[in-house]
N, C-alpha and C positions, 0 to 999 in steps of 0.2 A: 903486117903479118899478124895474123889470129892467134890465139891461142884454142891448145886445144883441150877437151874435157876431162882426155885422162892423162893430162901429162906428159903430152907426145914432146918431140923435138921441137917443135912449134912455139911451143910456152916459151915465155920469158924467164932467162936464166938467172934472176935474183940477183945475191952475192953486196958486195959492201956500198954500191952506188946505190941498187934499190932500197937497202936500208935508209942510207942517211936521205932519198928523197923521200920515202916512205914516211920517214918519224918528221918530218917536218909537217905533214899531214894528220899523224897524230898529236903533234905536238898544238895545232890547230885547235884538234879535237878538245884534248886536255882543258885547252881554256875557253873552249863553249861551255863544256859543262861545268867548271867551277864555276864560271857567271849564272849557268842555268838552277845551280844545285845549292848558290850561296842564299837565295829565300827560305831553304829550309833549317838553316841554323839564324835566319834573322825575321822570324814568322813573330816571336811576340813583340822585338824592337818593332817591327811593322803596324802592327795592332796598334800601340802605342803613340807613334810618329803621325799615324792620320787616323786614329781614335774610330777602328775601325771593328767591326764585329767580325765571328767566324766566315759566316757564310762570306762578306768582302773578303777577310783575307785569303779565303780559299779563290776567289774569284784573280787575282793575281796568279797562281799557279795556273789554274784552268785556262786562264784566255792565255797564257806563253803555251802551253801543251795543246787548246786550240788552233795557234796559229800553227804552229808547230805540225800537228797531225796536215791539219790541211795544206802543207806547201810539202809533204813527202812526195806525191805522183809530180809534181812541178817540177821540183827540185831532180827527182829521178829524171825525167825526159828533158832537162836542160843540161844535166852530166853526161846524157848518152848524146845530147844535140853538141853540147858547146865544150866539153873537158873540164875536169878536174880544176884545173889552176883556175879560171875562170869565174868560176860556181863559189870555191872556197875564198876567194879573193876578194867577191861580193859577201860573202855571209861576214869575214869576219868584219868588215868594214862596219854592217849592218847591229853585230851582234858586241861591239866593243861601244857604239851611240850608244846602247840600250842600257849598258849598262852605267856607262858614262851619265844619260839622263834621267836614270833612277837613284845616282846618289845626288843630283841638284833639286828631282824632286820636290816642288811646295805644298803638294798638293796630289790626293787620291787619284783623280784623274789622269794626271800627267804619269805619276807613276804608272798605271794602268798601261799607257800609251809607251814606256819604256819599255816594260816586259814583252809587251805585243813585239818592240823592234827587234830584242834581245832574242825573242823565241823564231824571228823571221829569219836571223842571221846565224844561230844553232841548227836549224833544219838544213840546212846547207853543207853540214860539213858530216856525218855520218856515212851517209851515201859516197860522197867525195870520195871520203879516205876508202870504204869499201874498194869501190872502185877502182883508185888508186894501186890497191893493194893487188888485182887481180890483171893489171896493167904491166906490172913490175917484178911477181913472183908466180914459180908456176902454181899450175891448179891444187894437185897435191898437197900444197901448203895452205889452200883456204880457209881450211877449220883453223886451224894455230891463226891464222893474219886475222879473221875476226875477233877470235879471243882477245890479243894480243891488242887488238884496236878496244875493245871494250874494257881490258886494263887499266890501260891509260884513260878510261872516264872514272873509273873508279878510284882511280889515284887524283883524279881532279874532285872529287866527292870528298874523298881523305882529309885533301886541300881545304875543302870547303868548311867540311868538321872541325881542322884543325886549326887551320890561321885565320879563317876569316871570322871564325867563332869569340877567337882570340884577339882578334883587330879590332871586331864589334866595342867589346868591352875596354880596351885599351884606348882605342881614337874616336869611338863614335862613330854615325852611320854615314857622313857624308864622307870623311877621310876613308874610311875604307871602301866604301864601294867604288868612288872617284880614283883612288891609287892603282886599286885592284884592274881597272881600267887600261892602266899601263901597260900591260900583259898582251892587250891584243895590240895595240903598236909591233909589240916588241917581234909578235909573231906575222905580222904583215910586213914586216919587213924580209923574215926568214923566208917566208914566202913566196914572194917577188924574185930573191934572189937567186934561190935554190930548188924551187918544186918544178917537176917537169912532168908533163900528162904519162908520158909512156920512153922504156927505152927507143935509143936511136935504133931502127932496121925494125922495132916492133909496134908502128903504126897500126890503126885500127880498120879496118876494112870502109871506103867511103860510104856513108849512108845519104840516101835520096829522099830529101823530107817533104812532104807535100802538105804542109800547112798545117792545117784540123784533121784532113784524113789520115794522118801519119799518125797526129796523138793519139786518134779513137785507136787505130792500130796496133799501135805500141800496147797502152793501157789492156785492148779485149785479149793480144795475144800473152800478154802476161798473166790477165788474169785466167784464162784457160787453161792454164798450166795446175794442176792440183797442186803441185810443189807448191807452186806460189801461196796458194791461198790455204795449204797444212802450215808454211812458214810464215803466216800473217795470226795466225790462230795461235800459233806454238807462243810467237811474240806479247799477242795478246793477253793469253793466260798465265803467262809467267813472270813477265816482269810488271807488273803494276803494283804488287803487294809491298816491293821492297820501294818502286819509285813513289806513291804516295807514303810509305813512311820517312824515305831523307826528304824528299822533296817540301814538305811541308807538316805534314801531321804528326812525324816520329816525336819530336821535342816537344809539342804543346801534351801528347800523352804522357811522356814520360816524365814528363813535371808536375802538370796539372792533374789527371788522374792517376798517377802511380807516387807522386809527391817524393821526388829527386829533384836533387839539385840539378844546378842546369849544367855543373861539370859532370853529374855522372850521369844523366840523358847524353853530352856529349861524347864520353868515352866508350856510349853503349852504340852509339853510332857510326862510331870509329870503329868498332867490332866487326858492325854489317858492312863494312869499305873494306875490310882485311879479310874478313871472309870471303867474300868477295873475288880479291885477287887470289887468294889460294884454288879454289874451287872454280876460277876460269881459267886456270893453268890447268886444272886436274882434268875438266871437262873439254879442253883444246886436245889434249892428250889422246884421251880414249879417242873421241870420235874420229880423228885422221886416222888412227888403227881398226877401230869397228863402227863402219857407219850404221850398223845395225843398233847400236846404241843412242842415235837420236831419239825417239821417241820413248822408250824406256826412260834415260833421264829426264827427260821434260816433264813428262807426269810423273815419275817420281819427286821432283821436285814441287809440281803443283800439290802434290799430297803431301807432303812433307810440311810443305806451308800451310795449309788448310790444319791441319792436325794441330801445331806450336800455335797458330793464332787463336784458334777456337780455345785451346787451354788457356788461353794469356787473358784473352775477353770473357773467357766465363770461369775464372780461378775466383772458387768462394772467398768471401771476405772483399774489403775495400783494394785491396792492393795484391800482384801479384808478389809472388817471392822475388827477389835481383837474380838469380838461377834461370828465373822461368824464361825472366826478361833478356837475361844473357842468349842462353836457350834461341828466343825467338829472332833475335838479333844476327845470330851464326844461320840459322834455317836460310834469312829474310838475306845474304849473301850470297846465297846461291840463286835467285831469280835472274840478275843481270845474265852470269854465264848461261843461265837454262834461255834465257829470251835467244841470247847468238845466234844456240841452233834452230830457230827459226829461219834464220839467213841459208843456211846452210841444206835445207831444202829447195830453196829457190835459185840458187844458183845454178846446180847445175841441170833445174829444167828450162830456163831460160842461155839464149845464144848468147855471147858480146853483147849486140847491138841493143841487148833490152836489158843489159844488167842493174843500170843506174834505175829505170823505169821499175822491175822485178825487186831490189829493194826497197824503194819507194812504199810499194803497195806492206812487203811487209813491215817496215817501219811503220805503217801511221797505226799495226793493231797494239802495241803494246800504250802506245801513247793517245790512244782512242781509249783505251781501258783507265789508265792513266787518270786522265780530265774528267771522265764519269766517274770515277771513286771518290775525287779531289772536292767533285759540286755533292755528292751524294754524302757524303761526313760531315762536309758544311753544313746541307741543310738540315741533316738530323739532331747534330751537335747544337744547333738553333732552335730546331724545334721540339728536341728533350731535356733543356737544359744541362747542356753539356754531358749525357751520358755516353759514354766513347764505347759503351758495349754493345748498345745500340748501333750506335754509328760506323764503327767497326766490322758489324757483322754482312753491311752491303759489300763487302769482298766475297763474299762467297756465292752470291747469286753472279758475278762475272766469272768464277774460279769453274763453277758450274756450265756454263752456258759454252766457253772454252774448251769446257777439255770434251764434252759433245761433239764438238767439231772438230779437234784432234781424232777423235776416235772414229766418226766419220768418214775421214779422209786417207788416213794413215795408207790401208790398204791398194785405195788409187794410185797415192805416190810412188810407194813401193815394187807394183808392176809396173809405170811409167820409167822411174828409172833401171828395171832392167831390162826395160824393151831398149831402152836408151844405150846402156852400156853393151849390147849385145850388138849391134848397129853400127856404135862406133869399131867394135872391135873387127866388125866383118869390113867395115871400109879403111881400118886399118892395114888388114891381110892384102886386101884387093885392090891395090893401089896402078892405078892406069900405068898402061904403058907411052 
């Protein structure tokens, strides 16, 4: 049985079993991203550990967010071919070695070849749990199940800030990344046990795949969809500014050029994780009440960031005020939730059968933007000797380039989906005899 787009009888009726199968799949999520988001509080331990310059250590974040970008349409048509449990059961297997062989690590290159695993077996679970979500509870609740899934990475970031920050300094770099490791055991077994693709009676309609011609299929008709490619842009432009500052560059700024400790870069990071979850509650909220507020908050958001950064990178004197940096820290938490509603475009221009494929596409824009900021800081910070105002300021030529395409598009989607809704409601009325 399908579901259907406005929440007909059809949908799956949610309730206390699809939660607890659901959070096993966020719980999945959860510690991909603490694995994914623990380089950004162990960027200068790394530096150190294989005596390595900016531009390499950036080259760590970039090639995980490379592999990463590139297995989203993969990872999408292998969720809509093969199910959820399947997809997620591989990733963590994947993404729990990586991390596993990044703390035995001897050497740059091996490390190198961890994160690659680590970012292969992360890509795999986003989609999933979408997916999942839309498997399990009705449509109507889509905006909240995204939010409420990108929580739960935020609270693995929290994570990251918090304890592994804290493990660093306490046991050093191999006890904790190797412990931290234990995590995804603990959640492949929850997995195994308890995750199931979809309720019983609400199977997914059989799909007939025809090899190559299926994929080209899937991918052209996804991308044909304007939703898709306004909710690949909206991704792009918005969450990159916060992901290149936990991910990797937040801490070496706010130590090396703003001359903080490395407890108060931490708690300033802690800020953008809390922000975070306030402001993906707030923005799950509105938008199941007014979808007409997608785009409105997205570029509000993108402007909002562009504003705080530009003050923070160009505040006279050597150092910004802690206000400013605060300031920019609260902005820079609101990117994850503004990235969601990306999804939330393509959802509903694409059927079932191409949901896993339709977030794919928009997954890989924010994580495309992502890796070209992560190499572009690099090599600037390299080739200006370390001026981060310089280096910094390549966020704006993506911020730019983004919201062009938002604005673009917006209009297309807009009548698409009410051709769409008008359509469904007429074949709603007119229901065969």
């Amino acid at each position: 049985m399908s579901s259907s787009p406005l929440g007909l009888p059809t949908d799956p009726p949610g309730g206390r079993r699809a939660a607890l199968v659901w959070g096993v799949g966020v719980c999945v999520y959860l510690v991909a991203v603490i694995f994914r988001t623990s380089l950004g509080v162990a960027g200068l331990d790394a530096a150190d550990r294989f005596g390595i310059n900016a531009s390499a250590l950036s080259t760590f974040s970039i090639l995980q967010l490379l592999v990463y970008a590139g297995m989203q349409i993969p990872v999408g048509l292998m969720v809509d071919r093969l199910g959820t449990k399947k997809v997620l059961t591989l990733g963590v297997v994947l993404f729990t070695l990586g991390q596993l062989g990044f703390a035995l690590s001897p050497s740059y290159g091996m490390a190198l070849a961890s994160r690659a695993l680590l970012g292969c077996g992360d890509a795999m679970t986003f989609i999933s749990v979408l997916r999942l979500g839309t498997r399990w509870f009705p449509a109507r609740r889509g905006p909240q199940i995204a939010q409420v899934a990108g929580l739960f990475g935020v609270i693995g970031n929290l994570i990251s800030t918090v304890v592994i920050a804290r493990l660093l300094d306490g046991l050093g770099w191999t006890a904790t990344f190797a412990g931290s490791a234990v995590a995804g055991a603990v959640v492949l077994v929850l997995l195994v046990l308890f995750l199931k693709d979809h309720p019983e009676g609400y199977e997914p309609e059989p799909a007939h795949h025809a090899g190559v011609a299926f994929v080209r299929r899937q991918i052209a008709e996804s991308w044909r969809e304007p939703g898709t490619r306004l909710g690949m842009w909206v991704h792009f432009t918005t969450q990159f500014p916060a992901m290149v500052f936990l991910l990797l560059w937040g801490l070496p700024f706010l130590v090396e050029a703003q001359g903080l400790s490395r407890s108060t870069a931490g708690d300033l990071l802690t800020l953008v994780v809390l922000s975070n979850m306030v402001v993906g509650l707030t923005y799950g909220q509105i938008i199941a009440r007014h979808h007409g507020a997608r785009v409105p908050l997205a570029l509000g958001t993108v402007a909002a960031t562009a504003i705080v950064w530009a003050g923070t990178v160009a505040y006279p004197g050597d150092r910004a005020p802690i206000w400013m940096l605060a300031t920019l820290c609260l902005v820079l938490g609101a990117c994850g939730p503004a990235s969601m509603i990306g999804f939330d475009f393509a959802r509903p221009a694409n059927p079932p059968r191409r949901q896993g494929t339709a977030s794919g596409i928009v997954n890989m824009g924010g994580f495309t933007a992502s890796m070209t900021t992560l190499l572009a800081i690099g090599v600037l910070l390299d080739a200006t000797g370390d001026d981060y105002r310089i280096a910094f300021s390549s966020v704006f030529v993506l911020q730019a380039l983004g919201t062009a395409q938002i604005l673009r598009l917006r209009a297309r989607t807009a009548r698409r989906e009410r051709d769409r809704l008008v359509a469904s409601r007429v074949e709603a009325v007119h229901v065969p005899a």
